[in-house]
KOLMAR-500491 format. One line per 5 residues: their letters; for each residue y, x, z of C-alpha. Coordinates in nm, 3 decimals. Layout:
BEGIN
a = Y,X,Z | ...
This chain:
BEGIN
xxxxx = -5.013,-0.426,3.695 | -4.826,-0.703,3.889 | -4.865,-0.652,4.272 | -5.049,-0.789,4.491 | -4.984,-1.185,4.559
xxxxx = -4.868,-1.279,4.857 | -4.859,-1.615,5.064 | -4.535,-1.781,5.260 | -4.704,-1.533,5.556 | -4.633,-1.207,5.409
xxxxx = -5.041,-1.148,5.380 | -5.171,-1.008,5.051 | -5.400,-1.203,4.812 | -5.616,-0.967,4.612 | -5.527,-0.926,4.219
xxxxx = -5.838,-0.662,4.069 | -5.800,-0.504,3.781 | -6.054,-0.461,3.475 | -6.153,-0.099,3.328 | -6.100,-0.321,3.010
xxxxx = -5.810,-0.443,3.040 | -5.501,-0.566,3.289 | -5.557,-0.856,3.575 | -5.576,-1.171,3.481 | -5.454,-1.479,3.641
xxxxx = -5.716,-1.783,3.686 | -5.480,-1.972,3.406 | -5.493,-1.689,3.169 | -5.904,-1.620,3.227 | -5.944,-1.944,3.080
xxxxx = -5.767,-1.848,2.742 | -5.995,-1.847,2.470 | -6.132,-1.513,2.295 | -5.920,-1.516,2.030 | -5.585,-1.592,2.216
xxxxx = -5.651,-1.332,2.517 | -5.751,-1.032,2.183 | -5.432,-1.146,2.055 | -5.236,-1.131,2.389 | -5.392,-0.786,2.460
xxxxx = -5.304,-0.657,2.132 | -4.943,-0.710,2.188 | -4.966,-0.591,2.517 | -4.929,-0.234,2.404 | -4.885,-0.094,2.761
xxxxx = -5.184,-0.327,2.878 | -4.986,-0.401,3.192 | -5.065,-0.791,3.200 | -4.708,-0.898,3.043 | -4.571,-0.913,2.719
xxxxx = -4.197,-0.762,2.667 | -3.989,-0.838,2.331 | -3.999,-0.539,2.246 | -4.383,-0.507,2.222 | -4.411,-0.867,2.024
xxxxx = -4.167,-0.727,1.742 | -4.380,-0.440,1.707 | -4.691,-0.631,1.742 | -4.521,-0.841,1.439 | -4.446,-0.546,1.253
xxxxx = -4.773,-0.382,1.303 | -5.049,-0.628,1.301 | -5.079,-0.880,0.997 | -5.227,-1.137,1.225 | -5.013,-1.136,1.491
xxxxx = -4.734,-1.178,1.206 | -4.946,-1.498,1.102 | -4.944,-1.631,1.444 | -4.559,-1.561,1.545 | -4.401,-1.573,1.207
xxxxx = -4.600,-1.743,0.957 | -4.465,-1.717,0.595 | -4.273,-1.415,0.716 | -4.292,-1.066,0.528 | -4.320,-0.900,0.878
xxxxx = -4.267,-0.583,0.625 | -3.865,-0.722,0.632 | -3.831,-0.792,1.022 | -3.603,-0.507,1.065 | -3.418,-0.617,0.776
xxxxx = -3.380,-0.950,0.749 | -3.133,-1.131,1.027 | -3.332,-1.452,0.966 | -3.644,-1.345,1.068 | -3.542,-1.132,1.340
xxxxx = -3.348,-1.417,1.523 | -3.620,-1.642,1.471 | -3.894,-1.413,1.688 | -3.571,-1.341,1.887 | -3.556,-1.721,1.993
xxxxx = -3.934,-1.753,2.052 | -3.925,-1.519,2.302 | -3.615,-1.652,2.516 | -3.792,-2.002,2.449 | -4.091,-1.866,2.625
xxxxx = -3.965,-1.609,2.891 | -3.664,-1.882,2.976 | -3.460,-1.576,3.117 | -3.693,-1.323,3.248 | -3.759,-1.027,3.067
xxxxx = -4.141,-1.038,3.045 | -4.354,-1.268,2.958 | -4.746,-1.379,3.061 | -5.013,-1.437,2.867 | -5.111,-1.820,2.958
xxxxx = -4.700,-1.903,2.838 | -4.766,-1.742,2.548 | -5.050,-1.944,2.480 | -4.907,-2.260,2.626 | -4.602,-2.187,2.369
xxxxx = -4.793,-2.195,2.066 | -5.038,-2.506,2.155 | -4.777,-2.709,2.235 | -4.533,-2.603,1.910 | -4.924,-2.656,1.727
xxxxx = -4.943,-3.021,1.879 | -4.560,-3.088,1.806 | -4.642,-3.075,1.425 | -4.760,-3.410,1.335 | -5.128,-3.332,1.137
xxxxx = -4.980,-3.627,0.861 | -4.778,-3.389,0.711 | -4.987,-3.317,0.391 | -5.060,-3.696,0.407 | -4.678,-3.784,0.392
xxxxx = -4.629,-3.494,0.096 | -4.905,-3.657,-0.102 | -4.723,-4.022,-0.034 | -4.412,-3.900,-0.118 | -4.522,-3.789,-0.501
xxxxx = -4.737,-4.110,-0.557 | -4.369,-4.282,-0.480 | -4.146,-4.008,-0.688 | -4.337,-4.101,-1.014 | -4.119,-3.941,-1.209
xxxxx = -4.080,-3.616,-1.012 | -3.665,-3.629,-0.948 | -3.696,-3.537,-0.620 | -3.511,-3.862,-0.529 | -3.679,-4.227,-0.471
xxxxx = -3.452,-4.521,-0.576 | -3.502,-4.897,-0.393 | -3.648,-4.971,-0.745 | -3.952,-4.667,-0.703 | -4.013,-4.785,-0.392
xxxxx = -4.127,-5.142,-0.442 | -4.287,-5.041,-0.786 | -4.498,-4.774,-0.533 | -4.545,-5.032,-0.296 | -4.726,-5.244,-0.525
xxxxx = -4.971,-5.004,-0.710 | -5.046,-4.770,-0.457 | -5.251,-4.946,-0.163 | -5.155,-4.639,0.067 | -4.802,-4.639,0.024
xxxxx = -4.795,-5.026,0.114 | -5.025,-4.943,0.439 | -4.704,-4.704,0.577 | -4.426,-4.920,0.438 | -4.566,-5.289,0.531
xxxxx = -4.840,-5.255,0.786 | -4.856,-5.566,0.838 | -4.714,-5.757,0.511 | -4.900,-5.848,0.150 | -4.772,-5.612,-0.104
xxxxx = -4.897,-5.799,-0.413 | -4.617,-6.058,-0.297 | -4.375,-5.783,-0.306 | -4.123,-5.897,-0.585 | -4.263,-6.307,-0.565
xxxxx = -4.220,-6.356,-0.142 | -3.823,-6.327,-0.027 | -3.935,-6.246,0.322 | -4.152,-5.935,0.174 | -3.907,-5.799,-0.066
xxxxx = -3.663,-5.830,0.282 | -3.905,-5.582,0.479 | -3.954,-5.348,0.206 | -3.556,-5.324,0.119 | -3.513,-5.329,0.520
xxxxx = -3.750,-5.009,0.503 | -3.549,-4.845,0.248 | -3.204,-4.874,0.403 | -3.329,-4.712,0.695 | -3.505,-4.400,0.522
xxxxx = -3.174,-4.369,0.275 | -2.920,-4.427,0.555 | -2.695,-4.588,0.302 | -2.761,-4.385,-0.014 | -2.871,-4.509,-0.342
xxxxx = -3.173,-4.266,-0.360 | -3.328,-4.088,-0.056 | -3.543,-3.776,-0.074 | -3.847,-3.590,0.100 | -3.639,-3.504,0.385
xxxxx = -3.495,-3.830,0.476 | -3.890,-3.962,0.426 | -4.052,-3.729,0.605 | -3.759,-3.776,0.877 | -3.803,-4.145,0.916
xxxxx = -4.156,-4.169,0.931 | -4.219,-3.917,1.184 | -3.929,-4.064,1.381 | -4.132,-4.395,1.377 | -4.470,-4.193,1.470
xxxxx = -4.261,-4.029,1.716 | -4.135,-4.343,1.901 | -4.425,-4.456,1.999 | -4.576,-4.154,2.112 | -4.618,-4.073,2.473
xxxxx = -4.306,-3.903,2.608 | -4.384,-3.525,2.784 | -4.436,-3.553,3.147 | -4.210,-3.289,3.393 | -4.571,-3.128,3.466
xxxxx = -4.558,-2.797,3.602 | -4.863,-2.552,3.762 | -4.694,-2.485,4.122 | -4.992,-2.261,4.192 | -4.931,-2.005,3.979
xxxxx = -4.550,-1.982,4.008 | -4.403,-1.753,4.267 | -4.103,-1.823,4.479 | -3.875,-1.533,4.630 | -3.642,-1.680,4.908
xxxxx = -3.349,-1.505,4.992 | -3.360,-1.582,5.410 | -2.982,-1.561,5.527 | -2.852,-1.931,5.525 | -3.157,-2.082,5.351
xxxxx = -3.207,-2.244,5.721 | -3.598,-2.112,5.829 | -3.476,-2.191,6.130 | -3.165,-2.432,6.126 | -3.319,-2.634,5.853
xxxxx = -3.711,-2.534,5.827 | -3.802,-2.853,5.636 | -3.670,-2.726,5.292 | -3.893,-2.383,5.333 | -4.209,-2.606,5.405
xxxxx = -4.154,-2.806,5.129 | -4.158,-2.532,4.887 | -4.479,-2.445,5.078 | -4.625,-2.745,5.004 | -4.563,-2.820,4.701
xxxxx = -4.773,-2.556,4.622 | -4.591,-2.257,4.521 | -4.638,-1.904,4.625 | -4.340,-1.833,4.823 | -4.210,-1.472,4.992
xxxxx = -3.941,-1.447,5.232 | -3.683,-1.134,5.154 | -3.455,-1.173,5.511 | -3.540,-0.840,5.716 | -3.243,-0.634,5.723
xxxxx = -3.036,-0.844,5.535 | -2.743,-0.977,5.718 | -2.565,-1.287,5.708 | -2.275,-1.274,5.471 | -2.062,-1.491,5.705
xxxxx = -1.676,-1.353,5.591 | -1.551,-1.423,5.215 | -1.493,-1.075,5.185 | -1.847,-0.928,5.309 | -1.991,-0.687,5.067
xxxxx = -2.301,-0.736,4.956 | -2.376,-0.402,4.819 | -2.563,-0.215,5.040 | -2.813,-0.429,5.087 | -2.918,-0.530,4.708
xxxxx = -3.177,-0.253,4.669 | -3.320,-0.431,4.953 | -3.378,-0.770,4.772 | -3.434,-0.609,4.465 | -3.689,-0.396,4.574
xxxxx = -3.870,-0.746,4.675 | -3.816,-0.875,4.341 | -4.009,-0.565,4.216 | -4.285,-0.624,4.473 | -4.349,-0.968,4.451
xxxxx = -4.268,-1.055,4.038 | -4.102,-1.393,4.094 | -4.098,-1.637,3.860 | -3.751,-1.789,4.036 | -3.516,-1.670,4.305
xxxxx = -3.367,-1.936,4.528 | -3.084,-1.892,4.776 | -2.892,-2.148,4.942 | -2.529,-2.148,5.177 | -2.402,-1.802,5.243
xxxxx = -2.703,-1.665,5.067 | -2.505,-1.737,4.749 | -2.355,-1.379,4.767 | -2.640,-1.211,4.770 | -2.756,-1.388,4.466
xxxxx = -2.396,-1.306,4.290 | -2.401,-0.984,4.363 | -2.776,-0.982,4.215 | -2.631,-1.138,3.879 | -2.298,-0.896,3.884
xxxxx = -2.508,-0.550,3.928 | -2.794,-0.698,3.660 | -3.044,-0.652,3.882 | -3.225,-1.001,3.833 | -3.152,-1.179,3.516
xxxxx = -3.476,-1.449,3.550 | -3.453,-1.833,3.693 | -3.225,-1.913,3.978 | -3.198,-2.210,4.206 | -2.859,-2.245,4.408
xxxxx = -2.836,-2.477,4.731 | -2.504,-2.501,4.773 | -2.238,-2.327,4.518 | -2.108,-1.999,4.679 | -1.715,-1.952,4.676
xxxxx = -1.848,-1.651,4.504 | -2.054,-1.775,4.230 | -1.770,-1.830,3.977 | -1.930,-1.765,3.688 | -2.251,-1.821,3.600
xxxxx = -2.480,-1.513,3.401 | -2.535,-1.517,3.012 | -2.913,-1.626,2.916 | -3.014,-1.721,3.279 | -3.177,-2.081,3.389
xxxxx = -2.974,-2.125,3.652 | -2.978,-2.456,3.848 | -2.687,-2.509,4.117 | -2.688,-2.784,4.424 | -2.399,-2.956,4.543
xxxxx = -2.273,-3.241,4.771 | -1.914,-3.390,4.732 | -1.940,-3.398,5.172 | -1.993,-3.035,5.159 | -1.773,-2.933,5.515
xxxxx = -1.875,-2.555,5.486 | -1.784,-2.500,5.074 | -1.586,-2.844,5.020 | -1.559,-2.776,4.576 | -1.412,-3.064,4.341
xxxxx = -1.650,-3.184,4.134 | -1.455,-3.098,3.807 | -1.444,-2.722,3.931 | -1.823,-2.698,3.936 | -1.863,-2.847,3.617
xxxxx = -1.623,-2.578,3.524 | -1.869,-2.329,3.711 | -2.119,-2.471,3.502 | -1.988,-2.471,3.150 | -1.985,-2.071,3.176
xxxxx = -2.373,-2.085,3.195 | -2.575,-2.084,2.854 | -2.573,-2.459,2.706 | -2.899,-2.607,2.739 | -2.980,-2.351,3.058
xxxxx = -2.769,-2.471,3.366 | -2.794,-2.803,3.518 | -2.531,-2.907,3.810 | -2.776,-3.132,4.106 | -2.474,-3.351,4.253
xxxxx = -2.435,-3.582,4.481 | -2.117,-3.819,4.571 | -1.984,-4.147,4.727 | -2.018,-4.439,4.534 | -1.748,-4.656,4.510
xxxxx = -1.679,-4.926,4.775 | -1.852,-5.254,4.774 | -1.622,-5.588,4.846 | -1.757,-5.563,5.204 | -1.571,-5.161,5.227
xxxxx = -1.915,-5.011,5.269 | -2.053,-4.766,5.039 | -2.410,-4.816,4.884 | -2.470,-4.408,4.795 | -2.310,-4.114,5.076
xxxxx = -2.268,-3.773,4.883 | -2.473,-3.478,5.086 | -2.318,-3.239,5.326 | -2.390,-2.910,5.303 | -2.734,-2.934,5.441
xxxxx = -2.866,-3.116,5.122 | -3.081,-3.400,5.285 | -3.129,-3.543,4.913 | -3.347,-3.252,4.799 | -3.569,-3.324,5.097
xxxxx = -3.662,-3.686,4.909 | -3.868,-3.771,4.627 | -4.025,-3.427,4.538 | -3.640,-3.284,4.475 | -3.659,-2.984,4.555
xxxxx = -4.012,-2.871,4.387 | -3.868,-3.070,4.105 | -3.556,-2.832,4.098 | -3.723,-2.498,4.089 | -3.958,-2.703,3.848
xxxxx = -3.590,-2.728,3.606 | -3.518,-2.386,3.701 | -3.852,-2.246,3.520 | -3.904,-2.490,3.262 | -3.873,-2.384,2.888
xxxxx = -3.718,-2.674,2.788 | -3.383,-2.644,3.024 | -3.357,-2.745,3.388 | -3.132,-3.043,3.312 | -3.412,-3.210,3.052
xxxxx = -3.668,-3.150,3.226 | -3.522,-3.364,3.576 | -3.482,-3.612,3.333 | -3.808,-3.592,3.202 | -3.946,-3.632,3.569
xxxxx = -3.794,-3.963,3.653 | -4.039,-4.116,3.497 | -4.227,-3.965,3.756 | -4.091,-4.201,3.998 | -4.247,-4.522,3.801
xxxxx = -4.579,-4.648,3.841 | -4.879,-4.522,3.580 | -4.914,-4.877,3.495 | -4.539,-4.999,3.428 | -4.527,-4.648,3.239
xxxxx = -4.816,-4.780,3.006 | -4.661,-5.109,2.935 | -4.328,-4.971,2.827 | -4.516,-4.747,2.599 | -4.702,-5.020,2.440
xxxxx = -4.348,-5.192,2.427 | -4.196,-4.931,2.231 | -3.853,-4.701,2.312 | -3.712,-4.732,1.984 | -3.542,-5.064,1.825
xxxxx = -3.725,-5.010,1.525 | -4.073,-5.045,1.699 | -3.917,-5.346,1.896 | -3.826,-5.493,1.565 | -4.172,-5.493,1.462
xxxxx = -4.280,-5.752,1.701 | -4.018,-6.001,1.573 | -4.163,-6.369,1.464 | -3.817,-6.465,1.237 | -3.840,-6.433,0.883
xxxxx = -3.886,-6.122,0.710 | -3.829,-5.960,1.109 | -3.436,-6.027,0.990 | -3.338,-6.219,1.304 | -3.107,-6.392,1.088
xxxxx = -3.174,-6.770,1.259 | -2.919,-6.975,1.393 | -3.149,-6.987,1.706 | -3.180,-6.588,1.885 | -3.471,-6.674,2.155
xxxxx = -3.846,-6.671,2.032 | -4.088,-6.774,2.330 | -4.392,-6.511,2.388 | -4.712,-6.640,2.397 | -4.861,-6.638,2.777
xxxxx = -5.157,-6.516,2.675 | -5.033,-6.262,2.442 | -5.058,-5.843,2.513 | -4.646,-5.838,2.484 | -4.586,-6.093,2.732
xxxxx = -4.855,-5.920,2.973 | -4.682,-5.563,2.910 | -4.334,-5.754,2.976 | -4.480,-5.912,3.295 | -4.604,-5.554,3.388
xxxxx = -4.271,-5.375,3.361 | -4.084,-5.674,3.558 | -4.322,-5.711,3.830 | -4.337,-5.320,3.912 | -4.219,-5.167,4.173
xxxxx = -4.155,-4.792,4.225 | -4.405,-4.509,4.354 | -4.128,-4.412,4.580 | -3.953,-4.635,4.863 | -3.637,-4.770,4.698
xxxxx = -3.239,-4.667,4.804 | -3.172,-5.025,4.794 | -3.426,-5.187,4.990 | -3.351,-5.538,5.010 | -3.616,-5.749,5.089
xxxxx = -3.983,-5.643,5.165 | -4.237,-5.563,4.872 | -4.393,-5.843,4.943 | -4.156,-6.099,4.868 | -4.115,-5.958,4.511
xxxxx = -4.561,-6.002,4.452 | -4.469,-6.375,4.539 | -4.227,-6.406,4.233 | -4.382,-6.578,3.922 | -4.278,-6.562,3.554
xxxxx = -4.238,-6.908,3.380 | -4.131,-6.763,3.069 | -4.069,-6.462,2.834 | -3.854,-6.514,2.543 | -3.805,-6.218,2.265
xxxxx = -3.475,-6.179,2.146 | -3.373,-6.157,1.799 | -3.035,-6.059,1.684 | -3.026,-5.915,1.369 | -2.643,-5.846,1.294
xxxxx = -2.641,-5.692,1.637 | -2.976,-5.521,1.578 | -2.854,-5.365,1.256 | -2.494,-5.275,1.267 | -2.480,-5.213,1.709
xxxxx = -2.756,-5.105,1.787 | -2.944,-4.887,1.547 | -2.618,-4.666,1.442 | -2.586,-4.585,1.798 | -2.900,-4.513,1.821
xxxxx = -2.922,-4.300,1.517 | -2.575,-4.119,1.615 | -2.730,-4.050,1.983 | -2.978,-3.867,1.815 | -2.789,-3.658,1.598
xxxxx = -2.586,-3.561,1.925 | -2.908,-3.476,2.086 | -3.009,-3.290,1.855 | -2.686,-3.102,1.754 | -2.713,-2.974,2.116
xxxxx = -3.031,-2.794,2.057 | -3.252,-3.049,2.199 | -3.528,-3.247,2.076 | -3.477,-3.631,2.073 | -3.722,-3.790,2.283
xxxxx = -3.769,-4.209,2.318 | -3.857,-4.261,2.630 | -3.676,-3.997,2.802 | -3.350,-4.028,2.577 | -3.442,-4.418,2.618
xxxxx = -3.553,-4.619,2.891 | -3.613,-5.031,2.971 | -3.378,-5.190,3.278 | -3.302,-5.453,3.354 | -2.962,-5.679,3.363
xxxxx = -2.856,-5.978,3.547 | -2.585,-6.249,3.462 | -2.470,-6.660,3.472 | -2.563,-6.854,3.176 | -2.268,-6.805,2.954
xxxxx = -2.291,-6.409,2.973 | -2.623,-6.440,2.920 | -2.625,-6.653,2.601 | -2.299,-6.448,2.464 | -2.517,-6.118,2.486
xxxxx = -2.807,-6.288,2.295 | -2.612,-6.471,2.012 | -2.305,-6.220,2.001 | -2.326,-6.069,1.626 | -2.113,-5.776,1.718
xxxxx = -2.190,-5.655,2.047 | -2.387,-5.811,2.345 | -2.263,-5.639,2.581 | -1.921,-5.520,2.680 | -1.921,-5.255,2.860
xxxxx = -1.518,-5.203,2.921 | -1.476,-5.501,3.083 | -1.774,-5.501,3.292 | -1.895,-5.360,3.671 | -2.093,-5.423,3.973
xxxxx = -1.959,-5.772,4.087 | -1.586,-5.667,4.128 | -1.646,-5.335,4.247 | -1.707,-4.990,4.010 | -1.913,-4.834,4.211
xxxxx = -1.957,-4.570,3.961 | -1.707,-4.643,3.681 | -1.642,-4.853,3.417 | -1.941,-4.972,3.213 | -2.227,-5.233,3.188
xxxxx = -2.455,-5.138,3.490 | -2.875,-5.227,3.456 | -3.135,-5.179,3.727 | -3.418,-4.919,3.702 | -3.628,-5.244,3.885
xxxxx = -3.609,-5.567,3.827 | -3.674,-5.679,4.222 | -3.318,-5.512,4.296 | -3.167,-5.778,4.011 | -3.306,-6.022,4.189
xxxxx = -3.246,-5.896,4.519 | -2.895,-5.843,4.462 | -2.803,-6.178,4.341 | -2.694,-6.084,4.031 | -2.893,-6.368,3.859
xxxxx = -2.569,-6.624,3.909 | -2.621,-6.927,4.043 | -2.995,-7.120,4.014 | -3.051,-7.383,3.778 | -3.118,-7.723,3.907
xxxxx = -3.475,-7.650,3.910 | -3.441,-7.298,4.081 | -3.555,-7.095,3.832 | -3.314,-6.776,3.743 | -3.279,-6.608,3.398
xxxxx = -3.310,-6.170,3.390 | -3.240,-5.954,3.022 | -3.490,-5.660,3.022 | -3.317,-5.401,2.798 | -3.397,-5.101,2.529
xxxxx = -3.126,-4.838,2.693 | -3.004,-4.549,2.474 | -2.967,-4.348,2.787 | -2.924,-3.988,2.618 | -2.850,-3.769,2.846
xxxxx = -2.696,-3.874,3.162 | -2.438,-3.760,3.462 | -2.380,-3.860,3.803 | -2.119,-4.210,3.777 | -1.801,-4.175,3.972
xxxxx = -1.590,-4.481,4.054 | -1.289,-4.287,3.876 | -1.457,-4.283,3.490 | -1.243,-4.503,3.304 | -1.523,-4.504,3.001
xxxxx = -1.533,-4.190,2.906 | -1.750,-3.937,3.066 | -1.752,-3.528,3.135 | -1.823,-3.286,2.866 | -2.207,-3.203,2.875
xxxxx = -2.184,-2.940,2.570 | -1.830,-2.934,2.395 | -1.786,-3.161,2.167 | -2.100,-3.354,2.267 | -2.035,-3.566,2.625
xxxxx = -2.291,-3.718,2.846 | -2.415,-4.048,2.718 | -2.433,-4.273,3.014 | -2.400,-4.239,3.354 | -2.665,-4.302,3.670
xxxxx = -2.641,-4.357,4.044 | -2.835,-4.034,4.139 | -3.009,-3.762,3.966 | -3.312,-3.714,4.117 | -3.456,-4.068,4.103
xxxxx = -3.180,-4.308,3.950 | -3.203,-4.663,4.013 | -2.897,-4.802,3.855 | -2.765,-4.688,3.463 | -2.407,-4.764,3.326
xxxxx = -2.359,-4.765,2.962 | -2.018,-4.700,2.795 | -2.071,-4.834,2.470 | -2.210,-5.186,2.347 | -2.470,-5.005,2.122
xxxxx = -2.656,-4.835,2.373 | -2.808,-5.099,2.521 | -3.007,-5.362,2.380 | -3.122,-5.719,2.515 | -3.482,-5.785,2.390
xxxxx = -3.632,-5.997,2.669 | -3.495,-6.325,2.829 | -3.719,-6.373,3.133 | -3.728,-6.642,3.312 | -3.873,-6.682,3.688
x = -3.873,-6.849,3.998
């Protein structure tokens, strides 16, 4: 049984065991009959937790276990066959994230969630698929397709929601949409098959689906802080904020010294910590300053392989463990452990891809005036102290999907439940953008690029709602009172429609962003791999970006009104107010109203600017680099894209 819980005081919270059965935690009493019999079945030693070991033999042993875990697997040929041991391999370091055991209610969270991933059309988009291939080839030409189009009302429902299918091969403007359709599922073959249509369609679905939120249950997730140089009493405010966040914490500092020489030797005092470890079952470790040797030494002797959260990156800490989330702070005005950025990253890249995530902080460049508008932290780490940072951290560090995604994931934490609701009726993908298009066919081929949105429309109300927001959190560049920004009033919302651009910029960035994401052994998500900003500019910059065939946007010879402030690259606002704010609207027209782009940005997966990227940015996952670069990375409020395709003009706003 897991011992007895225990509060930031030290005092015990009672954990009772069943004569039936181990403990259970509130979360895992509220799994359903037929989850907890399964649980408990593969809990051969019934001690609460589930090792690998004990789910391959539950595999082996029990048919429907092997249904659950592995279905369509012989579970007779586990032993044997490499495929199907890896794969249960991988479940379980998707679900224990680094620790060795694994509880019930993340067992069961595992499997709903991988049960809600699959999209219940799938039998639907099968049965689709043959009405198309009428001849059974296994390949669909453009021909097929409008010949299925026309006779089969269901395969004209996916393919032209909102078109006439009779008029299929008599309309120009339908035939467009339907041939438009099929370029995009074949991806420039002549005949595309059940894999590029299942592909395309659930992308589609998948774009305008809600992107995951960073949620995590603090409650149930216990914290073990190793005391020397976390600051309980130099710098209590981190401590209470793990407090109140919510998470069970336990102090492990009696007896343990402070490892204040590079050479101290840790040693003798491990069994120490890791005789709290055994106590208290963390769920993360977290260390900070000269703490970092105790946590090396925990790593070198094996004696805690599970989540880790580093404040401050130890002299010692040169190499990060095999398999481990590990998440490591850092401020480029560290005075106690002053470390070049490119040496942590090197730190870093030692650390399982998709399972280390570097927090860092710098200067930004200089502004014309010589000031700076972001200071790097020193070695106390005031940033963590802001926006939820630090619970958000120890969040990454536990999260099944990698520390790194899942900060990402929670900036959209920082925007309001309203502007996130009007983006998501928007759309994060171009092709759902595309959709709302009034030019012929949705080609965007007219001389003209700007289509006014109707004021009383839905898209010009969801527009209005992402421009007028303002963030949950009090802004880093606060430059005028809220206030001002609720007096602001919209006189007009124009759509733009670029097709060249749309076609051959956009979507093949797009498209080759998520291959990258995915080649990295992530799952592409709109919304989190994309975002909407917004971009300021004078007249002529702002008609070249709408009209420009090629590329809008030109990102190598652009930056933040003379000064890179984080590098080289087209630079958009999280919030519109700070476009406006900022002045970088150019001048007023004669009847003072200014001109705004809000923007589709292919965002990817993003790093900390620095004033000395020329372009192209660090190495994320060899020989995959980050995709654009941000101000800060735990609540960004300025992105710079590096290449013309990842960012997209689709509103002209106009206000006053």
């Amino acid at each position: 049984l897991r011992s007895p819980r225990r509060s930031a005081s030290g005092d015990s919270v009672s954990t009772s065991a069943s004569r039936c059965g181990p403990a259970l935690s509130p979360e895992e009493e509220e799994l359903d009959e037929e989850m907890r019999a399964l649980c408990l079945k593969i809990d051969a030693d019934s001690n609460g937790s589930i090792s690998e070991l004990e789910l391959i033999e539950a595999v082996r042993r029990y048919p429907e276990v092997a249904a659950f875990v592995l279905p369509g697997v012989d579970p007779a040929t586990l032993m044997e066959d490499e495929r199907a041991f890896d794969s249960i391999d991988e479940t379980f370091e998707r679900i224990a994230a680094g620790k060795q055991r694994i509880r019930y209610s993340d067992f069961a969270t595992h499997f709903r969630r991988a049960a809600a991933e699959r999209t219940s059309n799938g039998e639907e988009l099968r049965e689709l698929y043959r009405r198309i291939d009428a001849d059974g080839s296994g390949g669909v030409s453009k021909l097929e397709l409008l010949d299925a189009v026309q006779r089969c009302r269901e395969v004209a429902a996916l393919v032209l929601p909102d078109g006439d299918a009779k008029e299929v091969l008599n309309d120009e403007e339908t035939f467009e949409l339907v041939k438009n359709v099929f370029e995009r599922v074949a991806g420039g073959k002549k005949r595309f098959d059940y894999a590029d249509f299942e592909a395309y369609f659930r992308r589609v679905e998948a774009s305008g689906a809600v992107p995951f939120r960073a949620t995590s249950d603090r409650a149930s997730k216990r914290v073990l802080i190793i005391g020397p140089g976390f600051g309980r009493q130099m710098n209590p405010r981190q401590g209470a904020m793990i407090d109140e966040a919510g998470f069970q914490t336990q102090w492990c500092w009696e007896g343990l010294p402070n490892p204040e020489q590079p050479s101290f030797d840790v040693r003798p005092f491990l069994p120490k910590i890791k005789a709290a470890i055994d106590e208290f079952d963390p769920d993360v470790v977290a260390c900070a300053s000269k703490g970092g040797a105790y946590m090396a030494g925990l790593w070198a002797h094996n004696l805690w392989r599970g989540p880790s959260l580093l404040i401050n990156a130890h002299p010692s800490c040169a190499k990060l463990p095999e398999g481990v989330p590990v998440v490591v702070c850092q401020g480029s005005n560290d005075e106690v452990y002053p470390t070049p950025r490119a040496k942590l990253e090197e730190v870093i890249a030692t650390g399982t891809p998709n399972m280390v995530f570097l927090y860092y902080t710098a200067n930004s460049g200089k502004l014309p005036t010589g000031h700076l508008s972001r200071i790097g932290d020193q070695h106390n780490m005031q940033s963590i102290l802001n926006h939820d940072c630090l619970p958000r951290l120890i969040d990454a560090a536990l999260s099944p999907g990698g520390p790194e995604l899942h900060v990402v994931r929670s900036w959209r934490d920082r925007l309001t439940e309203q502007r996130l609701a009007a983006e998501h009726s928007l759309g994060y993908s171009p092709d759902l953008l595309r959709k709302r298009w009034a030019s012929p066919s949705h080609r965007g081929c007219d001389e003209h690029k700007l289509f006014e949105v109707p004021r009383s429309s839905e898209e010009f109300a969801h527009v209005a709602a992402v421009f007028k927001a303002q963030p949950r959190e009090k802004p880093a560049y606060f430059l005028s009172p809220p206030e001002t920004w609720e007096r602001v009033r919209i006189l007009k919302v124009e759509r733009v429609e670029n097709g060249a651009l749309h076609d051959d910029c956009t979507v093949p960035y797009y498209r080759s962003l998520r291959r990258s994401i995915e080649d990295q052994g992530l799952e592409f998500e709109p919304g989190v791999h994309t975002s909407w900003a917004f971009h300021g500019a004078d007249a002529d910059a702002i008609d070249s970006i709408v009209s420009n065939p090629v590329a809008g946007f030109q990102p190598l010879t652009s930056g933040s009104r003379g000064a890179s402030l984080w590098g080289s690259g087209t630079y958009f606002a999280r919030d519109a107010k700070y476009v406006a704010d900022g002045g970088f609207c150019g001048k007023p027209a004669a009847d003072g109203t200014r001109r705004m782009l809000m923007c589709l940005l292919m965002t990817g997966m993003p790093c900390l600017g620095d004033p000395q990227h020329k372009g192209v940015l660090p190495f994320r996952n060899r020989p995959h680099r980050y995709n654009c670069s941000v101000d800060c990375l735990s609540s960004p409020e300025v992105y710079i894209t590096q290449h013309s395709g990842a960012s997209h003009a689709s509103y002209l706003i106009t206000f006053a």
